[in-house]
KEGU-972568 format. One record per residue (C-alpha): x, y, z; residue in one letter. Coordinates in steps of 0.05 Angstrom, whole numbers, plus 32768, in hexadecimal, padded with zeros to 4 digits. Each point is the difference from the previous one (the first is absolute). Layout:
BEGIN
XYZA
...
***
This chain:
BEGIN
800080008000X
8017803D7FF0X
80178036803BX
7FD880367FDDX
7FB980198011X
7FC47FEB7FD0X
7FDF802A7FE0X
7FC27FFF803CX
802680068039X
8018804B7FE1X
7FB480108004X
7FEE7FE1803CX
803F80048023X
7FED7FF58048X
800A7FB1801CX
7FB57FFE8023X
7FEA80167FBAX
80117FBD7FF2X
80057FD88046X
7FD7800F8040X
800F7FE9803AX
7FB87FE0802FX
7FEF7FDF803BX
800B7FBC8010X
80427FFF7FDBX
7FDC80077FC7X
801680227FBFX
7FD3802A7FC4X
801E80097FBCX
7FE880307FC9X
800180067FBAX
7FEC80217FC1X
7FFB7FC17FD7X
7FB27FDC800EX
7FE67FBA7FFAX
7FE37FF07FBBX
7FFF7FB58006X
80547FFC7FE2X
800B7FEB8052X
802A804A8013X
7FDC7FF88046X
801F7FC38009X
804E80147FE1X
8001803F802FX
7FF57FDE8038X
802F7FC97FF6X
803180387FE8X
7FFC8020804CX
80047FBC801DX
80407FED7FE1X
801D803E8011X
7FE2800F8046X
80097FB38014X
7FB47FFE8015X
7FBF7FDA7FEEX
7FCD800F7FD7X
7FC88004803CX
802B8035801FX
7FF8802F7FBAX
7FC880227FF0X
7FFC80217FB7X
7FDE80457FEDX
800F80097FB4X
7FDA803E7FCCX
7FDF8029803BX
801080477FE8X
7FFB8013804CX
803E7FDA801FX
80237FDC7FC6X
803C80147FD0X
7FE780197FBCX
80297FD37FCEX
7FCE800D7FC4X
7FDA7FCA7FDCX
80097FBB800FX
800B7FEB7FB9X
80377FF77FD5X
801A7FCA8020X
801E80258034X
7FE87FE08038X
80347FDD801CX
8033802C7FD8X
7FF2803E8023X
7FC57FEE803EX
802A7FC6801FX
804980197FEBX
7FF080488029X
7FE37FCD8046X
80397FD67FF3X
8029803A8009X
7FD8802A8038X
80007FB38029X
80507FEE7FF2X
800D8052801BX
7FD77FEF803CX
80247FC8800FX
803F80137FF9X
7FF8803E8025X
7FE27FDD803FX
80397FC97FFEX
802B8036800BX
7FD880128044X
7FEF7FB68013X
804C7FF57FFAX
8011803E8029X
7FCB7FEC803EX
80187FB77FF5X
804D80137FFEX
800D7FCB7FC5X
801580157FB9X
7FCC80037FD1X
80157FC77FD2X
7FFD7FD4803DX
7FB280108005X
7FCE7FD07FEFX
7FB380207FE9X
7FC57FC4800CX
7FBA80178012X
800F804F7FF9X
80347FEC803AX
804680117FFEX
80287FD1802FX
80527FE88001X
80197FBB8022X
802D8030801AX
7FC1801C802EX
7FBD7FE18025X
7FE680367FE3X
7FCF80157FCFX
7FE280407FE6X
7FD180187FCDX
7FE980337FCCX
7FC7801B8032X
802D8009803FX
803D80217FD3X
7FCA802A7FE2X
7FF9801F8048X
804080247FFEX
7FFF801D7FB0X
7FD6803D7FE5X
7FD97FCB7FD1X
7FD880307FE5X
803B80297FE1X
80297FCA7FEEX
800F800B7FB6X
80127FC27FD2X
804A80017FE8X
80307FDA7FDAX
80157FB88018X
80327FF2801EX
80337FCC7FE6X
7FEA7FB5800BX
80487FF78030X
7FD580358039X
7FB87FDD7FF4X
7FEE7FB48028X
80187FCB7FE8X
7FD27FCF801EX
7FB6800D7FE1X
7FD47FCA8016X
7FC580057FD2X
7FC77FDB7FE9X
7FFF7FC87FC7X
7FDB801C7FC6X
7FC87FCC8002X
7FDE802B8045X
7FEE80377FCCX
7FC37FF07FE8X
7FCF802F7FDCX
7FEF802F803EX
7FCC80187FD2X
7FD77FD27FE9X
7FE17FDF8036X
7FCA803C8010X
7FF07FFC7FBCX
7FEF7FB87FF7X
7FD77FFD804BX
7FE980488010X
800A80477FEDX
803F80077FD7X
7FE680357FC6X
7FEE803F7FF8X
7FB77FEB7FE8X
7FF47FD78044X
800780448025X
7FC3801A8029X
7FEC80418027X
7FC180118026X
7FCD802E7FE0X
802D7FE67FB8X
7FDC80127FC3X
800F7FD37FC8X
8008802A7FBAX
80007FE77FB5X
801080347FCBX
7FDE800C7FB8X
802A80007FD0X
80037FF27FACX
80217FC07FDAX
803A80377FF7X
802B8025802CX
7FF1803A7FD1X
7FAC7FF28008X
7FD580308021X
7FB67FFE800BX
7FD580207FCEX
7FC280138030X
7FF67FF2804CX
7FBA7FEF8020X
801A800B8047X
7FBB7FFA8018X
7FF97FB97FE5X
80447FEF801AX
7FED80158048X
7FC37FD37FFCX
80237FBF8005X
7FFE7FD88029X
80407FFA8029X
801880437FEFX
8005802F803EX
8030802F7FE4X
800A801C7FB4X
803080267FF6X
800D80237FB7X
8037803E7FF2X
8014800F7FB6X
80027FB67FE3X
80097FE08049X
7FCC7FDF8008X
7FFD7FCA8042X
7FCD7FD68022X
80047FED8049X
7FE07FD1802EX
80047FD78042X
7FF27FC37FDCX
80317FE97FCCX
7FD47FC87FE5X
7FC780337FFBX
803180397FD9X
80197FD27FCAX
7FB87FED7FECX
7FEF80508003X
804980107FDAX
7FE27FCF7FCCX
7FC380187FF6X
801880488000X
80347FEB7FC3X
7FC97FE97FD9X
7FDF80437FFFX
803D80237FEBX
801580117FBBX
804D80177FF4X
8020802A7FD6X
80477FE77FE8X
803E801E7FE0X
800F7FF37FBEX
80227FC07FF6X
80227FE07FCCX
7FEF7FC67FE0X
801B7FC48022X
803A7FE37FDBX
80407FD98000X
8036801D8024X
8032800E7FC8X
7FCE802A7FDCX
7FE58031803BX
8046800A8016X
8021801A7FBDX
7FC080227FF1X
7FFC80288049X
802380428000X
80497FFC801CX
80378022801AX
80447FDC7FDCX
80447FFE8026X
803F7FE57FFBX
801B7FE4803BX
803A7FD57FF9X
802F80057FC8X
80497FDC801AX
802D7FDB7FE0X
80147FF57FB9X
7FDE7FC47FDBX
802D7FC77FDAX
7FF67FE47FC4X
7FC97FD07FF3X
7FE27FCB7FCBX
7FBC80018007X
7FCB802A802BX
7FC17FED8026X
7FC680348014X
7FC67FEA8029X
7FC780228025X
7FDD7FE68043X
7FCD80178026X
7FE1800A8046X
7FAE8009800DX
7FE3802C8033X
80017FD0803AX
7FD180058045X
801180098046X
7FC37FC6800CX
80107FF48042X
7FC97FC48017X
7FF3802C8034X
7FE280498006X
801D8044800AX
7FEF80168040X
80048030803BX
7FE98020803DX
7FFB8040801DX
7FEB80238040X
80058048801EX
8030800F8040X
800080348029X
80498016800DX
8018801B803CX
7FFF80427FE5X
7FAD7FF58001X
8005800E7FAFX
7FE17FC07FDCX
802C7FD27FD8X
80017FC27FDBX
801C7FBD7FFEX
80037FD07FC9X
800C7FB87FFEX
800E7FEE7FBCX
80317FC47FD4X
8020803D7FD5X
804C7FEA7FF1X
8014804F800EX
7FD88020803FX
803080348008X
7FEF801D7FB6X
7FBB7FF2800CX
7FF7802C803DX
801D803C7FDDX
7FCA7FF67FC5X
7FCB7FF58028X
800780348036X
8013802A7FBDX
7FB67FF07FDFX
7FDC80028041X
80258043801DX
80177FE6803BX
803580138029X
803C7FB87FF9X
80067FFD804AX
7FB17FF38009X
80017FCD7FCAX
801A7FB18011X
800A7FD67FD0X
80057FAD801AX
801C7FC07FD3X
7FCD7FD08003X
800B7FB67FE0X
7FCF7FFE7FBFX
7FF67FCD7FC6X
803E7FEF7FD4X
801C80467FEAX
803080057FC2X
800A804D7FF8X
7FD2803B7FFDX
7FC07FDE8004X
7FC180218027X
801E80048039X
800B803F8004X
7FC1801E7FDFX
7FDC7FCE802EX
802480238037X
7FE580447FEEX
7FBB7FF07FF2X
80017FE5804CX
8022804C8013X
7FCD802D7FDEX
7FC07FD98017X
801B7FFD804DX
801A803F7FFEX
7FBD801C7FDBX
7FD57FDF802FX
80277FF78046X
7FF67FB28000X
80267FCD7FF8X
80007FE37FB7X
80097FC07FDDX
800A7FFB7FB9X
7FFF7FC17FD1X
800C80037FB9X
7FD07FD37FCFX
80247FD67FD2X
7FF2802C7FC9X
801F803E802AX
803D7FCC7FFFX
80027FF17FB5X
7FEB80427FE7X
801B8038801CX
803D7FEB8024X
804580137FE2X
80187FC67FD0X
80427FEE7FF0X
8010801C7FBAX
80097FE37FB9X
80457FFC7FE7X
80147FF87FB9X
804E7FF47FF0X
80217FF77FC7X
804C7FDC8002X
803180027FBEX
80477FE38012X
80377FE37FCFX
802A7FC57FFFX
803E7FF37FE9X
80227FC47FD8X
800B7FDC8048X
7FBF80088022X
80098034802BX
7FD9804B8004X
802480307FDEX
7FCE80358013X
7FB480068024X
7FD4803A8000X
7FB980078018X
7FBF802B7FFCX
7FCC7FFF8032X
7FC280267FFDX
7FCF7FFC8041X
7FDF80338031X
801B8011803EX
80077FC48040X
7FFC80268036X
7FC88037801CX
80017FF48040X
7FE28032802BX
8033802D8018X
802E7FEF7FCDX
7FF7803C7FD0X
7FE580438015X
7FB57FFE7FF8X
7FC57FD28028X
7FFC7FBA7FE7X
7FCA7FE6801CX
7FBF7FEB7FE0X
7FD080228038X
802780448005X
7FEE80057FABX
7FB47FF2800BX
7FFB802A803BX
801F80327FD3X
80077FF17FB4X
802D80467FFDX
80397FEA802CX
80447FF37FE5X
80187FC27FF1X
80457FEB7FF7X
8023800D7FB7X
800F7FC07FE9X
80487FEC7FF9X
80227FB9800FX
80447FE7802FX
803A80077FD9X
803D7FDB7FFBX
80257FD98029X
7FC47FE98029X
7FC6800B7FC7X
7FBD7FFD7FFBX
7FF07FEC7FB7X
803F7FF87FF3X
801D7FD88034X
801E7FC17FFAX
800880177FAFX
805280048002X
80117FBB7FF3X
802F7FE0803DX
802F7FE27FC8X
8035801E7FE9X
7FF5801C7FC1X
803180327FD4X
7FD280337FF0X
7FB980148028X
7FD680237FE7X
7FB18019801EX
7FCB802A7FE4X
7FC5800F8032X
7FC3800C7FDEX
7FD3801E803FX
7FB280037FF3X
7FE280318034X
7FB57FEF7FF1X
7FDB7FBC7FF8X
7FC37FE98008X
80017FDF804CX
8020801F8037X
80407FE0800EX
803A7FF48039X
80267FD88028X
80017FB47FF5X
80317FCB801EX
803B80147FD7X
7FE580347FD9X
802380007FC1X
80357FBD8012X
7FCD7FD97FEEX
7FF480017FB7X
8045801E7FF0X
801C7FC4801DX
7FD37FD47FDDX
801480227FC1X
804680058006X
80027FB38019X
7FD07FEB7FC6X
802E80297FCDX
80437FD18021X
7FE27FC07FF3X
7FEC801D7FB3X
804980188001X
801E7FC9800EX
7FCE7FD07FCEX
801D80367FCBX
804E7FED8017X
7FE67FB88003X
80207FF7804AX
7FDC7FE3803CX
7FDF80398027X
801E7FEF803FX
803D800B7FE1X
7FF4803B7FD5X
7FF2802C8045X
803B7FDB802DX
8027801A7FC6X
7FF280458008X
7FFD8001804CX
80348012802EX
7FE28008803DX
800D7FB88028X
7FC780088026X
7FD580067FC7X
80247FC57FDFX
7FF47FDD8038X
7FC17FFA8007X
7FEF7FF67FB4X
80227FC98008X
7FE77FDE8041X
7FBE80077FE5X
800A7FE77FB8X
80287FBF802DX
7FBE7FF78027X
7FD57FFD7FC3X
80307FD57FE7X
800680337FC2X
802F7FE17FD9X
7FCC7FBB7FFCX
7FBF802A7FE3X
80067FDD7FB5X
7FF280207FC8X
7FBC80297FEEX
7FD47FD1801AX
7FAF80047FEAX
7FDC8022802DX
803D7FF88043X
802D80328002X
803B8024802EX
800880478008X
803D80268022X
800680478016X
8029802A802EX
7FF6804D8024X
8023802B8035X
7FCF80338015X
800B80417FF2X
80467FE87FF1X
8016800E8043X
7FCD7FD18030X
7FF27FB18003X
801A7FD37FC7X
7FCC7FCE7FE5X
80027FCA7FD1X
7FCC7FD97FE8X
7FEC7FB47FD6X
7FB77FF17FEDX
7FEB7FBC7FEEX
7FBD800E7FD3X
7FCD7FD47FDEX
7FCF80257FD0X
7FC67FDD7FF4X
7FBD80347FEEX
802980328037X
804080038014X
800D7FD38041X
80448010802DX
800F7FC68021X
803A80058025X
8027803C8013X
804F80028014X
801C8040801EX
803B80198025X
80058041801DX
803880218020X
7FE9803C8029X
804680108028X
7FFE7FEB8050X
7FB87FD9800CX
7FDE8020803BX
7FC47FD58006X
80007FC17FD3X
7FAF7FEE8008X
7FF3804E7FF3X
803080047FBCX
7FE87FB77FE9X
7FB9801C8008X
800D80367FD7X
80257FDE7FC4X
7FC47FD08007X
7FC2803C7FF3X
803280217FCDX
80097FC47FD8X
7FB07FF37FFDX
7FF180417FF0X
802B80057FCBX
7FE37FC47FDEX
7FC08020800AX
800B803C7FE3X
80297FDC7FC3X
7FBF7FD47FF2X
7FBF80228010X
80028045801DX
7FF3803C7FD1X
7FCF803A8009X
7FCB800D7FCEX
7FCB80417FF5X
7FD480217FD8X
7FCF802D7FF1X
7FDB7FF08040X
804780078026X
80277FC5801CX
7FE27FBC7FEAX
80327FDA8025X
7FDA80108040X
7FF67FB38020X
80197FC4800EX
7FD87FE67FC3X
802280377FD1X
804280008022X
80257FB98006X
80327FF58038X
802B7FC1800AX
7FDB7FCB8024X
80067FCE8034X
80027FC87FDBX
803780237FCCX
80328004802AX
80427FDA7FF2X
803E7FD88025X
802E80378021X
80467FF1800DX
802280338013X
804E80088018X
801580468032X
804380128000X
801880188040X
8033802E7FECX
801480118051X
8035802E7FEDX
7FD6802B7FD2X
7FCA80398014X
7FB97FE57FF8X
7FE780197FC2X
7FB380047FEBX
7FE07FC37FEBX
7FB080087FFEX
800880167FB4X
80347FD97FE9X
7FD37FBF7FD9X
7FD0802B7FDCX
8029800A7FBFX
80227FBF7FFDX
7FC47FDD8001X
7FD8801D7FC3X
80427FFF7FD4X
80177FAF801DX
7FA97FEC7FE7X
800C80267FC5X
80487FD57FEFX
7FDC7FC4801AX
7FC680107FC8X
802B80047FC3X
80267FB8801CX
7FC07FDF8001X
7FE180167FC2X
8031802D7FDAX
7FD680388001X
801280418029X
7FD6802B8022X
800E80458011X
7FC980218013X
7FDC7FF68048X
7FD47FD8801CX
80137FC77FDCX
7FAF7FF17FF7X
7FE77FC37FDEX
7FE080227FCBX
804180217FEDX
802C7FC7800AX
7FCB7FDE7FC9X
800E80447FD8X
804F7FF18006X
7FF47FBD7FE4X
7FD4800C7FC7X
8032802D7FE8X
803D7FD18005X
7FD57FDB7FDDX
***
């Protein structure tokens, strides 16, 4: 570990920022980074345990309460581990190591002679023993500042700690038996709310009968400002039945939408702005050329479960009336500055709480959830729980954006790339609220059509939004990287588990294996030949010798292999990936292989969990997902209209973690995504020689593929 401070430590700088000290020799821990089922709860905890030498009943965790905890942005990106646990790690090793130094002092032994079991420090060289909570006694906690560490000759050297198997998932317990989400939350005098809105985020109500709307039954409250337009209830049962009714009666107006079509076309046909944004190297001389283009759908958050929150009114010391949210947003901090923003009120009368909710995956509804919850308690003084319907989920939620790229590389008489450029035309990936200047959140526009809203714009490079993961990890001669940015589209788009990594990686990966069928060499071996990172060698190569790689046959009819590799954001986890497929009327992955090397492992269970959801998703969004709309607005809007990997579809996992010790943990929860659409797409073209390149890999357009082979 490096002596330096992370990054959150400089903003939250105090150590009871990060580690309180309570009674009962028990400990608190904070953080920034909140529980969205990846198992952080679980790391942090086992993170202070190593380093504190005590056991998980002694910790308690407060993560994402914008009252008490460290603002460390989003939790997303991967960073997780990277950043949340890296800055406790830190804050729990500088606690240590500066009460050694006292226990050693009161115990008159050296410091490397102490040993730390229990939150105890004790020597053979004394009966004695002595704790955190006693040493505490005689320090200033409260202005203790977190510094640099010492070097690892003045620290303990005996650390009795816990095997890893007594770290289960702290989490999940309350949510299998009891009250572990957001939406199982409950306050007396709670009004339950639903809110009316179109089949478009863009949809507003043509005419209100607010009379009528009152008159249902179950509907104690309506509430209607500009295009806001809520009902509320005591009885949830009863509201849904009225929100249904009331729907029926509306009629909305929509903005003017294109016509739905493929990808490729409404991309080059929407308005752009064109940059340049790589131009290195100088390219060699080559024999042939290949261009190909591959593309990326709109994809949904659909999360099986609902955006949700709750709100209620507080009165603050001060007698003035605040608020308090509960809410599964991945960035509270943000949040709390647009909503007291839209509401006008003051931040420090404004709370904003991480509460678990359904699977989350970016900038989902969340956070508008959250706000609708805000303006109702706030408007009426009650507390307030809001639900979204399915629809809500489906059709106005921020989608992941449609990406269209286009590689063109050369080869030379050997077989290798004598040059690679790429164009990549998509919207922006990331309108997060609080991200740009402007409100983003779907309440504060129909409260007020006429307030500003962020100018669109998109990450740039390293990191990238629609263009990360687009610079190739192999080492190429010449680079080149034209962004083609589309402001406007026709569904409102954002974050998505690794924004633009995801079909960037698929096409660059596809684009190797057609590479390498061009320089007729195996396509293992066409990427280990332009790799020189070992660790990305390395585990290319474990996972081609678990899927026994070099036995797949020839093109077989209708079984075929598929091999891929990504480091995300060329700077986090390494992933590589072998399919085994059978496609029979649909495509059927059968068994998966997978190695990941994500630096020093911090929780196993947690990381294997993650690779585990990444990997299904992936083939989820490689075979079915893809949103759809029309003149009537988003027609994708169900279960029935929007397919999802099932139960029964899901394949054999093997998967292999690296435990690179002496490396920093690095961010995994992203990592499978590309790997996985390009590794089906390879495995495609083995079984039946055709290749496709544009997602999902449907059955009607696998048939489509085939007829024109044919």
């Amino acid at each position: 570990m490096s002596n330096g401070l992370p990054g959150s430590i400089k903003t939250a700088p105090l150590l009871q920022q990060w580690v309180q000290l309570l009674e009962e020799d028990r400990f608190q821990i904070y953080s920034g980074k909140v529980e969205l089922g990846q198992g952080i709860s679980t790391a942090l905890i086992k993170v202070a345990c190593e380093e504190l030498c005590i056991q998980p009943a002694q910790v308690d965790l407060v993560a994402g309460h914008t009252a008490i905890s460290p603002d460390e942005g989003y939790t997303a990106g991967s960073f997780s581990i990277e950043i949340g646990a890296t800055a406790l790690r830190h804050s729990c090793i500088f606690m240590r190591q500066l009460f050694a130094r006292q226990a050693a002092e009161q115990l008159n032994v050296a410091v490397e002679d102490l040993t730390l079991d229990r939150g105890m420090f004790f020597s053979h060289h004394s009966n004695e023993k002595i704790g955190f909570h006693s040493l505490a006694q005689h320090t200033n906690y409260a202005l203790i500042r977190v510094g640099t560490l010492l070097d690892k000759s003045q620290d303990v050297k005996n650390l009795v700690r816990l095997p890893d198997q007594e770290f289960i998932r702290f989490d999940l317990k309350g949510k299998f038996t009891g009250p572990g989400f957001v939406h199982d939350m409950v306050r007396s005098n709670m009004l339950h709310a639903r809110i009316l809105r179109g089949p478009h985020a863009e949809a507003r109500a043509r005419q209100i009968d607010a009379a009528q709307l009152r008159s249902l039954e179950g509907v104690t409250e309506l509430v209607i400002q500009g295009d806001f337009i809520a009902l509320l209830g005591p009885d949830e049962a009863e509201l849904l039945r009225a929100y249904e009714k009331a729907y029926a009666t509306i009629e909305w107006q929509l903005p003017n939408l294109p016509a739905f079509q493929e990808i490729e076309t409404l991309l080059i046909n929407l308005p752009s702005v064109d940059e340049k944004v790589v131009s290195q190297g100088k390219a060699l001389p080559s024999s042939q050329r290949v261009t190909r283009r591959y593309s990326k759908p709109y994809i949904a958050h659909a999360s099986i479960g609902l955006a949700c929150a709750l709100s209620e009114p507080v009165r603050h010391p001060t007698n003035k009336s605040g608020l308090t949210v509960y809410t599964h947003s991945q960035g509270v901090f943000k949040l709390k500055q647009e909503i007291a923003t839209s509401l006008g009120l003051s931040l420090d009368l404004l709370d904003v709480v991480h509460s678990p909710g359904a699977g989350c995956y970016g900038h989902n509804g969340a956070d508008d959830v959250a706000f609708d919850a805000a303006f109702l308690a706030h408007h009426l003084q009650v507390p307030v729980r809001v639900q979204w319907t399915r629809q809500d989920e489906m059709s106005v939620s921020p989608v992941g954006s449609a990406s269209l790229i286009e590689l063109n590389a050369g080869l030379n008489d050997e077989g290798g790339i004598a040059d690679w450029k790429a164009q990549v035309w998509s919207h922006s990936h990331l309108n997060r609220p609080g991200w740009l200047p402007g409100i983003n959140l779907l309440g504060a526009w129909a409260l007020d059509p006429k307030s500003p809203r962020p100018v669109q714009r998109d990450q740039v490079l390293p990191t990238g939004g629609g263009l990360r993961n687009i610079i190739p990890y192999y080492e190429l001669p010449a680079l080149n990287v034209m962004h083609h940015f589309v402001p406007e589209g026709p569904l409102r788009v954002s974050a998505l588990r690794s924004l633009g990594g995801f079909a960037n990686t698929f096409a660059i990966e596809s684009f190797m294996d057609e590479l390498a069928e061009s320089a007729t060499v195996d396509p293992l071996e066409f990427r280990l030949r332009h790799l020189t990172d070992p660790r990305a060698k390395h585990v290319l190569q474990a996972t081609a010798d678990a899927a026994k790689w070099n036995s797949r046959g020839e093109c077989q009819s209708g079984h075929g292999y598929g091999i891929a590799f990504g480091r995300y954001k060329n700077h986090a986890g390494y992933c590589a990936v072998v399919v085994q497929i059978e496609v029979g009327e649909s495509i059927c992955v059968q068994h998966i292989w997978c190695t990941v090397d994500a630096g020093r492992i911090v929780h196993r269970d947690g990381l294997l969990n993650q690779i585990e959801g990444g990997l299904l998703q992936a083939i989820s969004w490689t075979l079915k997902e893809s949103v759809t709309w029309g003149p009537s607005g988003i027609t994708s809007n169900s279960w029935d209209t929007y397919s999802i990997l099932g139960f029964n579809e899901i394949p054999q996992l093997h998967i292999n973690l690296v435990d690179a010790a002496d490396q920093p943990s690095i961010g995994a929860g992203e990592v499978a995504a590309g790997p996985v659409a390009a590794a089906i797409a390879n495995a495609v073209n083995h079984a039946l020689g055709v290749r496709p390149r544009h997602l999902p890999m449907t059955p009607d357009r696998l048939l489509q593929l085939i007829h024109l082979q044919n």
